[in-house]
C-alpha positions in Angstrom: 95.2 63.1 88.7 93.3 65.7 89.9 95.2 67.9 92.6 93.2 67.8 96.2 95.1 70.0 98.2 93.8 73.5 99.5 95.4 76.7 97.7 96.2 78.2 101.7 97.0 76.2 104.5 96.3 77.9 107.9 99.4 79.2 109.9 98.4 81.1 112.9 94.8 80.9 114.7 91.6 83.3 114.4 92.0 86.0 117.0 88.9 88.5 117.9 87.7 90.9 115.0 90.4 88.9 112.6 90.2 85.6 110.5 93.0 83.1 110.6 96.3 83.8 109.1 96.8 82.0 105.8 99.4 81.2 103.4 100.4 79.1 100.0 100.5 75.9 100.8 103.5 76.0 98.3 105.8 77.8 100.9 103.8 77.7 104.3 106.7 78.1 106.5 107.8 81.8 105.4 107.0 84.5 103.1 109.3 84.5 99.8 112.0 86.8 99.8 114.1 85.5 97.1 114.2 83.1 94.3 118.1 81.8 95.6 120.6 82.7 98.5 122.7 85.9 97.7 120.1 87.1 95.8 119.3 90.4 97.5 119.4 93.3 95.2 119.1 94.2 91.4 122.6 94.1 91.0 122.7 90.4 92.3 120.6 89.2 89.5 122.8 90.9 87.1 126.1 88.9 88.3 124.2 85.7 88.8 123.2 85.3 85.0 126.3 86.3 84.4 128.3 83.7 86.3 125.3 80.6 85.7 124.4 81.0 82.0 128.0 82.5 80.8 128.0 82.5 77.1 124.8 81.4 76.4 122.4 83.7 74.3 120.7 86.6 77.0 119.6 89.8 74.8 118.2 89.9 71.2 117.6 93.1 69.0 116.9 93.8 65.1 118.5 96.8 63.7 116.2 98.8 61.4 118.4 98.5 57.8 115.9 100.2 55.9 113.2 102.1 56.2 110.1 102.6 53.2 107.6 105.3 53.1 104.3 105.2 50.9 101.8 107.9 50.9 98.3 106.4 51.1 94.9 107.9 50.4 92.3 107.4 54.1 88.9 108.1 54.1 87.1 109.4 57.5 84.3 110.5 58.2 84.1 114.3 59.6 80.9 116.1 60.3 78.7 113.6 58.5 80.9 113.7 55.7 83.7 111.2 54.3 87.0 113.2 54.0 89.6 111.7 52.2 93.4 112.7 53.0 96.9 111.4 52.3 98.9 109.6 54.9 102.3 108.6 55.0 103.0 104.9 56.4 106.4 103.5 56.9 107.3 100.1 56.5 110.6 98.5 58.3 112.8 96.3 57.1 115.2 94.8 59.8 118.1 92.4 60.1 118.7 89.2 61.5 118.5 89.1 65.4 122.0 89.7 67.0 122.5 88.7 70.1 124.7 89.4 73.8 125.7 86.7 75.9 124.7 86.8 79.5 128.4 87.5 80.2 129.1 90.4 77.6 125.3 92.4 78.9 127.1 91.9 82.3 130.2 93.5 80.9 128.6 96.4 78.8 126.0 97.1 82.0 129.2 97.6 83.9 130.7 100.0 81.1 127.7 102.2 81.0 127.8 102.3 85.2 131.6 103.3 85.6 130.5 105.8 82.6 127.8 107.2 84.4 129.9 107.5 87.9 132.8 109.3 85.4 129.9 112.1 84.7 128.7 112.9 88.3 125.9 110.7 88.5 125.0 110.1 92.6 124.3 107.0 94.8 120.7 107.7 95.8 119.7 110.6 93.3 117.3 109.4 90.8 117.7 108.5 87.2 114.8 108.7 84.8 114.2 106.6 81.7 112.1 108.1 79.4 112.8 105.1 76.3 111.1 102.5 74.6 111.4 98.8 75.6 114.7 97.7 74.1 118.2 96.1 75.2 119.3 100.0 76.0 116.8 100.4 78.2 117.6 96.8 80.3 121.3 98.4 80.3 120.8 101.6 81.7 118.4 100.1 84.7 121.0 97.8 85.4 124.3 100.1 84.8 122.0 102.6 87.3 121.1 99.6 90.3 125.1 98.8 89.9 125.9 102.5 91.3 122.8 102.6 94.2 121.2 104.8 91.7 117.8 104.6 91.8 115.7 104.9 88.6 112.2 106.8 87.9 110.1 104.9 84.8 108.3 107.1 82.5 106.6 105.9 79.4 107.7 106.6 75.7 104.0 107.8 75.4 103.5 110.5 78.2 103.1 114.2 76.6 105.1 117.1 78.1 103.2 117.8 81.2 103.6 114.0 82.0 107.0 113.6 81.1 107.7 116.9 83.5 106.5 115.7 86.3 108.0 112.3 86.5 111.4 114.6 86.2 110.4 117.6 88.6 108.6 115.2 91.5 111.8 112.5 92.2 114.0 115.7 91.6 116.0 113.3 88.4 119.7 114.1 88.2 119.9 113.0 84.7 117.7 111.1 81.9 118.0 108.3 79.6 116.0 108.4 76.0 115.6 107.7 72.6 116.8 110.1 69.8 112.7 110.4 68.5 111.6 111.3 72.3 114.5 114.1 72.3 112.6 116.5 70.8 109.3 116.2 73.5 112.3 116.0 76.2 113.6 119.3 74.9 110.3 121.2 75.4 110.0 120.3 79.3 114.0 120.3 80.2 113.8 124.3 80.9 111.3 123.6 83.6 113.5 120.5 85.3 116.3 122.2 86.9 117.5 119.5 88.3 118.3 117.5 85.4 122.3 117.5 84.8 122.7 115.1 82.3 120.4 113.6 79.1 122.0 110.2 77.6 120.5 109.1 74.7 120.3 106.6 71.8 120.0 106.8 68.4 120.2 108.9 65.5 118.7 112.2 66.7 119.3 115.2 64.7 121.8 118.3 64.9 119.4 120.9 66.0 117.7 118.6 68.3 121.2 118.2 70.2 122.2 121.9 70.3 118.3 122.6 71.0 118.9 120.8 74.3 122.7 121.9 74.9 121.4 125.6 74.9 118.6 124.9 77.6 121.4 125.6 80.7 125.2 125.6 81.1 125.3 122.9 83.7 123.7 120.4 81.4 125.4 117.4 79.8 124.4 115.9 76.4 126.1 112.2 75.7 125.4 109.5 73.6 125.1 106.2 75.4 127.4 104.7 73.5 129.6 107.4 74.5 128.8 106.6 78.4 130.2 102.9 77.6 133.3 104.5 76.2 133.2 106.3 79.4 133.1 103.5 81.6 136.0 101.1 79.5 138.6 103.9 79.6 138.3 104.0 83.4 137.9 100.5 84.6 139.0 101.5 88.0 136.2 103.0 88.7 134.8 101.6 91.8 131.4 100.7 92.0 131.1 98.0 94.7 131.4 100.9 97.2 128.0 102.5 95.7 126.2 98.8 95.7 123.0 99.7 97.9 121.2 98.2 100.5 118.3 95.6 99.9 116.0 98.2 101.5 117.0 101.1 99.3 115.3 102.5 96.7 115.3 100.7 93.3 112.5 102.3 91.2 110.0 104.7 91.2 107.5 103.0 88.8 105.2 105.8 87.1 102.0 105.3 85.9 100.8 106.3 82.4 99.1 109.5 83.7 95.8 108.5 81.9 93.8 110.0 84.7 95.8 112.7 85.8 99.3 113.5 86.6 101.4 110.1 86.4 101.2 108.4 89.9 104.5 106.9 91.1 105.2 103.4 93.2 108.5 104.0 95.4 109.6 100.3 94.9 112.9 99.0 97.1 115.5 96.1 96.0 113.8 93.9 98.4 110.6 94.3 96.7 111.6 93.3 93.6 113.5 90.8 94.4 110.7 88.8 96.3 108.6 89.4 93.3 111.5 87.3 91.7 111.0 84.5 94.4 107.4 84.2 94.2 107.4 83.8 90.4 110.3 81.0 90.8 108.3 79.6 93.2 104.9 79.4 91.6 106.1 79.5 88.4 109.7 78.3 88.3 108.9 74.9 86.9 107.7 76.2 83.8 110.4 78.6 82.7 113.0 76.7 80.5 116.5 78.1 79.9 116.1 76.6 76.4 112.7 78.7 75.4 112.7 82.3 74.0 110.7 85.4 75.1 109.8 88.1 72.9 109.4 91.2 74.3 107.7 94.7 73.3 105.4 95.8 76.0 106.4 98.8 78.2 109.3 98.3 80.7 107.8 101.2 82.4 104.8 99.1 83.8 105.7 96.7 87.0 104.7 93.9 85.2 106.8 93.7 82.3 110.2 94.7 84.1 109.5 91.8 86.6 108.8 89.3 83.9 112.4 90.1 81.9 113.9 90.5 85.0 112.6 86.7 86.0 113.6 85.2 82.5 116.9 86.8 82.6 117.1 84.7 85.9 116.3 81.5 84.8 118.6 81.9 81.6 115.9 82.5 78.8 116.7 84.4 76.0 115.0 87.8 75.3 114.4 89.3 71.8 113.1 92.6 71.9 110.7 93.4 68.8 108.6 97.0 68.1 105.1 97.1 68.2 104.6 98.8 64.8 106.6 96.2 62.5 
């Protein structure tokens, strides 16, 4: 049956030099603020999963077991004439997904936020993550929104003068990245005086580490899993005193700097979470507890971070896969 009624519904009258006032005829009565009562922060999302979906699968990863490397032969054209050179390509071989319940990411998020509060980290100074879309990423923005610490986005992709810039402009207290970006962090950290503390994932090399340790006295090196460690040998930590406000700051979403300097979106809790309550409320009936969602696009774009953060709501389980395999 085909569905007759309008997409707005008119809620207040024309007045001069303005049309009517319209809105949804889904939810005419108010604007959406959130998709369910008590829902008002990040942090609220986080302990909601938690308490509604318990055990139940929340966070999927493959761990690379092995990694091949074959030197091929490509052939390009340069100058009007076909230039052949050798490549190396590698090939991945992963395991089986392995999963956290909605329960133990609450848990872990929670170890890495009492870890972070053990190393200095402030209620209101800004944390950057400068990672690839992975669990570790989820963790850290939720371990930061559990402490009122807001977080800056900046994508795996952005070259040095990018990167700088989303560290020098929000004035970042620490970073968060993978052990490949270390390397492109190390070349800008000299020029980000504000930066106290790197934590990173990962396999990264000696020199990269003591590359990075030499930049300034004051600066902190730790693995993540070393935060977590952190954060279980001091579970008296309090962090319900640094809980922020629905009107704080959440994120500072960066562009990808593709036409200039990156361009970043101060975003609040309350922003966030009413992007939450429209999609339950347009969307809501099609998200099933009981599908899967694969994800790989960049948690540094608005789009993608709302998404997870929606299916995380609802109880749908997230496997997070790389683009090159």
């Amino acid at each position: 049956m085909p569905n007759n009624k309008p997409g707005s519904v008119e809620i207040a009258e024309a007045v001069k030099g303005e049309s009517a006032v319209r809105r949804s005829w889904i939810h005419p009565e108010s604007l959406v603020e959130r998709p369910a009562e008590g829902i008002n922060i990040i942090h609220d999302v986080l302990q909601y999963a938690a308490r509604t979906h318990g055990s139940k699968q929340a966070i999927g990863w493959r761990n690379i077991e092995k990694i091949v490397e074959e030197e091929k032969e490509v052939t390009k054209t340069v100058g009007g004439k076909q230039v052949t050179e050798k490549k190396v390509w590698k090939y991945f071989q992963l395991s089986d997904y392995e999963y956290w319940s909605f329960v133990e990411f609450r848990d872990y998020c929670m170890e890495a936020a009492r870890g972070l509060v053990v190393l200095g980290v402030e209620k209101g100074k800004v944390f950057n993550i400068y990672a690839q879309t992975s669990v570790n990423w989820q963790m850290m923005g939720h371990a930061c929104a559990a402490i009122g610490t807001p977080i800056a986005t900046a994508y795996d992709t952005l070259g040095d003068s990018g990167l700088q810039h989303s560290l020098d402009e929000p004035e970042c207290q620490g970073v968060f990245t993978n052990a490949d970006l270390l390397p492109t962090l190390a070349r800008v950290l000299a020029n980000a005086p504000t930066v106290s503390l790197v934590v990173y994932d990962g396999k990264p090399s000696d020199k990269v580490l003591d590359q990075i340790r030499g930049i300034r006295e004051n600066l902190t090196v730790i693995h993540l899993d070393d935060v977590r460690a952190k954060g279980r040998d001091n579970p008296d930590v309090d962090t319900k005193s640094r809980l922020p406000s629905s009107e704080d700051t959440a994120c500072i979403m960066y562009t990808s700097g593709s036409t200039g300097a990156p361009k970043g979106v101060v975003l609040s809790h309350a922003n966030l979470i009413a992007s939450l309550g429209a999609i339950k409320t347009l969307l809501g009936h099609h998200l099933k507890p009981d599908d899967s969602f694969l994800a790989y696009l960049p948690l540094a774009h608005i789009l993608e971070y709302i998404v997870e953060l929606a299916l995380f709501f609802v109880g749908m389980t997230t496997g997070y896969g790389r683009i090159k395999t």
